[in-house]
C-alpha positions as CSV (number, residue, x, y, z in Angstrom):
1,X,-11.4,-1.4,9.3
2,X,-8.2,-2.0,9.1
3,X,-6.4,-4.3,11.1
4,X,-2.9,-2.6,13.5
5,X,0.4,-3.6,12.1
6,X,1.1,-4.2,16.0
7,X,-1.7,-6.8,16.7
8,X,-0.6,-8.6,13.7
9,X,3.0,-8.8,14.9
10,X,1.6,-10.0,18.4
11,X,0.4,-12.7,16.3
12,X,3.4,-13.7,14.8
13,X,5.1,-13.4,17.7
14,X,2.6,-15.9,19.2
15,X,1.8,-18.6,16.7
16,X,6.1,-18.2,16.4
17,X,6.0,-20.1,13.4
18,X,5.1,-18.9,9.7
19,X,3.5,-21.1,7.6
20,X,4.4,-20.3,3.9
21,X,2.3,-22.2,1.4
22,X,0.8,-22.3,-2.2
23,X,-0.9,-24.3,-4.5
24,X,-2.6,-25.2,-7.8
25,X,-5.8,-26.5,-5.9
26,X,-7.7,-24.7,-4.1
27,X,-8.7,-27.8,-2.0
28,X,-5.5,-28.6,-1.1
29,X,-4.6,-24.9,-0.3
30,X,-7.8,-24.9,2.5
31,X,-6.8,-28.2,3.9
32,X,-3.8,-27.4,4.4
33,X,-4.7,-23.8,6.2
34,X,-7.0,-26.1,7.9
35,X,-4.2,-28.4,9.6
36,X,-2.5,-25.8,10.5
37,X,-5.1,-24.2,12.4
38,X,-6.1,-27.5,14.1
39,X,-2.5,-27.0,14.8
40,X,-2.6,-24.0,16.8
41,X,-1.1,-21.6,14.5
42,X,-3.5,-18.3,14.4
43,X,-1.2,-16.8,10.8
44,X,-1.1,-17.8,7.6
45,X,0.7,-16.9,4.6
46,X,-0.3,-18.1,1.0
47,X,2.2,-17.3,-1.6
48,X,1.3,-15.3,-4.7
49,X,3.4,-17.5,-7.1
50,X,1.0,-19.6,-9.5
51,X,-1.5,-19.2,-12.2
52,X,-4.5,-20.0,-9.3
53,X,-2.9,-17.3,-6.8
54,X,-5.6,-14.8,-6.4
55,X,-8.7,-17.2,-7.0
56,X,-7.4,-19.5,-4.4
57,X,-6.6,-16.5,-2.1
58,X,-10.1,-15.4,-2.1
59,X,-10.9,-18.9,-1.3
60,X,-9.2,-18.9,1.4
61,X,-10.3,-15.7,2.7
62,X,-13.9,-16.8,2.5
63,X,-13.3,-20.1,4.5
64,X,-11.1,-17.5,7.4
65,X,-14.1,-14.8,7.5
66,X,-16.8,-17.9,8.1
67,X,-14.8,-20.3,10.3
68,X,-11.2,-19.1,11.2
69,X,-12.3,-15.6,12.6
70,X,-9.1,-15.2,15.1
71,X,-6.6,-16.2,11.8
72,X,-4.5,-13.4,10.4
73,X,-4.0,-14.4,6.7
74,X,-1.6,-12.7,4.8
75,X,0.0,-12.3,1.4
76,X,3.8,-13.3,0.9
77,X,6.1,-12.9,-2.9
78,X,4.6,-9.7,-3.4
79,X,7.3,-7.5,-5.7
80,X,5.1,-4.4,-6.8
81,X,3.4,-1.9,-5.4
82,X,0.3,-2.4,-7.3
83,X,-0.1,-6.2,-6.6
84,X,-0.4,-5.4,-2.7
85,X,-2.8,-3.3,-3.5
86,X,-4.8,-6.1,-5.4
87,X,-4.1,-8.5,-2.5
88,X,-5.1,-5.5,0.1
89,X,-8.3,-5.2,-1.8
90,X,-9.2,-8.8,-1.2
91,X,-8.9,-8.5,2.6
92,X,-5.1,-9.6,3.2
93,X,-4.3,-9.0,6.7
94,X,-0.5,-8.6,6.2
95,X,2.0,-8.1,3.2
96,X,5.3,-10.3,2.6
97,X,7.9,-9.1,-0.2
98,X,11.3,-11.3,-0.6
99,X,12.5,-7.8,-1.4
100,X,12.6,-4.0,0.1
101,X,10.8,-2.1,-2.8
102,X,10.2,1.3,-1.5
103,X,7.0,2.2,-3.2
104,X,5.0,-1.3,-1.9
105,X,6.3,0.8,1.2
106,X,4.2,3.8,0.8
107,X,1.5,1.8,-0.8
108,X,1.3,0.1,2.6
109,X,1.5,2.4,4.4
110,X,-1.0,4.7,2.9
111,X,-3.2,1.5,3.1
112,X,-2.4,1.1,6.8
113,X,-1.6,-2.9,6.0
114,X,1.4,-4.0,7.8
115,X,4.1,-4.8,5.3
116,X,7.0,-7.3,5.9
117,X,10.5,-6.8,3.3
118,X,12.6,-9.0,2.7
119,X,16.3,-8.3,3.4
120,X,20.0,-9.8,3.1
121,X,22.1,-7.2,3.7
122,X,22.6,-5.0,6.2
123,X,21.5,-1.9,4.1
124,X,19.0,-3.5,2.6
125,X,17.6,-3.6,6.4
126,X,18.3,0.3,6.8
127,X,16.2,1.0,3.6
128,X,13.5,-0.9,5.4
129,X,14.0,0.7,8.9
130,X,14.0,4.5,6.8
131,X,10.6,3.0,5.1
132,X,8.9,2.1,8.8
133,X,9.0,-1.8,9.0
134,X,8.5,-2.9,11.8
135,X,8.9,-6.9,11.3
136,X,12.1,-7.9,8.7
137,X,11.9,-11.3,6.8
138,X,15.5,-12.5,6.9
139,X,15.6,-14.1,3.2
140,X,17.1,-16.4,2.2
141,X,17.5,-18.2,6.1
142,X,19.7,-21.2,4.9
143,X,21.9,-18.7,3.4
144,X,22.4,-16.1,6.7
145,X,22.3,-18.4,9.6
146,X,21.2,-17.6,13.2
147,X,24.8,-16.3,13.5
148,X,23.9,-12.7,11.4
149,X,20.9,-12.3,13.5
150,X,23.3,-12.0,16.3
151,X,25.6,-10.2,14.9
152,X,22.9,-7.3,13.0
153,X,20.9,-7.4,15.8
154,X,22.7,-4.6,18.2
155,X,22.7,-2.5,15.2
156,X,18.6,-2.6,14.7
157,X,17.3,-2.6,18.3
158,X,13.9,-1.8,17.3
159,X,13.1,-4.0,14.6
160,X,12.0,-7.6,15.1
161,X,13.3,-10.3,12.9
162,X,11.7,-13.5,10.9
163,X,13.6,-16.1,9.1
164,X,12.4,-17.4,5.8
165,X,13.6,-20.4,4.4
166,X,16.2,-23.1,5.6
167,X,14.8,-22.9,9.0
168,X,13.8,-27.3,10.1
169,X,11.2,-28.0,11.8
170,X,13.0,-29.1,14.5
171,X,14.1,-28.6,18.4
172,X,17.6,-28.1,17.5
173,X,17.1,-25.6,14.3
174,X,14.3,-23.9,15.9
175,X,16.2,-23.1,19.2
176,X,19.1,-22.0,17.8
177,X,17.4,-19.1,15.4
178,X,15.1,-18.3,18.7
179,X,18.1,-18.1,20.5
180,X,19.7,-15.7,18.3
181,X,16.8,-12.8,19.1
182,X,14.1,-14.1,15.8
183,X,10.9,-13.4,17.4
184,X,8.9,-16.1,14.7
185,X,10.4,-18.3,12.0
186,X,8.4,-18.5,8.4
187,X,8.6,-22.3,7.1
188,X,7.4,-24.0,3.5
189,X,8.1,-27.2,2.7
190,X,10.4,-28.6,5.6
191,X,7.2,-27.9,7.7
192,X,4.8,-28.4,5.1
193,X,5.6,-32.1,3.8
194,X,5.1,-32.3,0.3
195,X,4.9,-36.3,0.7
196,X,2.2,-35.7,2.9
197,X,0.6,-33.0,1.0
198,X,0.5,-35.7,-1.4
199,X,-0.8,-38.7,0.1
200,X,-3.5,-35.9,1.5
201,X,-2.8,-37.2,4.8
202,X,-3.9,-34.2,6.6
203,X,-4.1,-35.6,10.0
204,X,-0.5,-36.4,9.9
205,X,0.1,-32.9,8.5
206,X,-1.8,-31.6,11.6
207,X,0.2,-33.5,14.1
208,X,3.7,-32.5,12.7
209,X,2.6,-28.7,12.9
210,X,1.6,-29.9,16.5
211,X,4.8,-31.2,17.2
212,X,6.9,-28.5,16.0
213,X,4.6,-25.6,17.5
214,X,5.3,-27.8,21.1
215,X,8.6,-27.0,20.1
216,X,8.8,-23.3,20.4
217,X,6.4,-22.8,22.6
218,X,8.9,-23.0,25.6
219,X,11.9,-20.8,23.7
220,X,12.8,-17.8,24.5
């Protein structure tokens, strides 16, 4: 049974920040779910960018259905229409596209999977108003600033917005783009620490997740 498009935007809207993540090794790619969850944060999204994307998606999955029952894992870098359907398939609670493509629209729609575009302009925001999003990935963030989300804002008052990219893991970063209306902020590798990642050091991947999550928990 299909999961509502508005219980997974609660989520967002609750865990506030967006893990975006992907790797080679599989191992890697569970630990660092794992961290996050120790964390706090209850959404997930693994990239479809590498050679191991769907196997290591499934294994993911798997280790969410047996241990991480209250996680809403997702799917983000999804271009085409027939690769959400793959990723649908395989039990991905949510759909992320750094683009607005029409027909991964109506396939998600017909799939009842909530789908998340990616927009720049203004237009491109309209096209995904027209096509029923409810939750826009602002993309790329370092490019827009919290200053567009203030200023696009008035002219979408029922869509909810979620920067992708450029946004630190910080109190000062984080409050501004909250401040601006954002409702969650999607973060890679200035929350995920690639030295870190590296060394393996998963416990002090955990407690900088921690740190920034105490961060927004207070904004508005």
């Amino acid at each position: 049974m299909a999961i509502s498009a508005d219980t997974v935007i609660a989520a967002f809207e609750q865990s506030r920040i967006i893990p975006v993540f992907y790797h080679d090794d599989a191992d890697v790619c569970l630990a660092v779910m794992q961290a996050c969850y120790d964390a706090g944060l209850r959404v997930f999204e693994f990239t479809s960018r590498g050679a191991n994307a769907r196997p290591n998606f499934a294994i993911l999955r798997d280790k969410k259905l047996t241990d991480m029952p209250d996680l809403y894992l997702g799917i983000g870098t999804i271009k085409r229409a027939e690769d959400a359907a793959i990723y649908s398939g395989m039990g991905a609670d949510f759909i992320v596209s750094p683009i607005t493509d029409p027909a991964t629209a109506e396939y998600c729609r017909s799939a009842d999977i909530l789908w998340i575009p990616g927009c720049m302009s203004p237009t491109e925001i309209s096209v995904a108003e027209k096509h029923q999003a409810k939750l826009v990935k602002l993309f790329p963030g370092n490019v827009l600033g919290p200053g567009y989300v203030n200023a696009i804002k008035p002219l979408f008052p029922q869509l909810k917005f979620m920067p992708t990219g450029g946004v630190e893991p910080t109190e000062e970063s984080m409050s501004a783009w909250f401040a601006s209306g954002v409702v969650c902020v999607g973060m890679g590798s200035n929350l995920l620490s690639k030295s870190l990642i590296e060394k393996k050091d998963w416990e002090a991947l955990k407690e900088k997740v921690l740190q920034s999550f105490a961060f927004v928990k207070g904004m508005k």
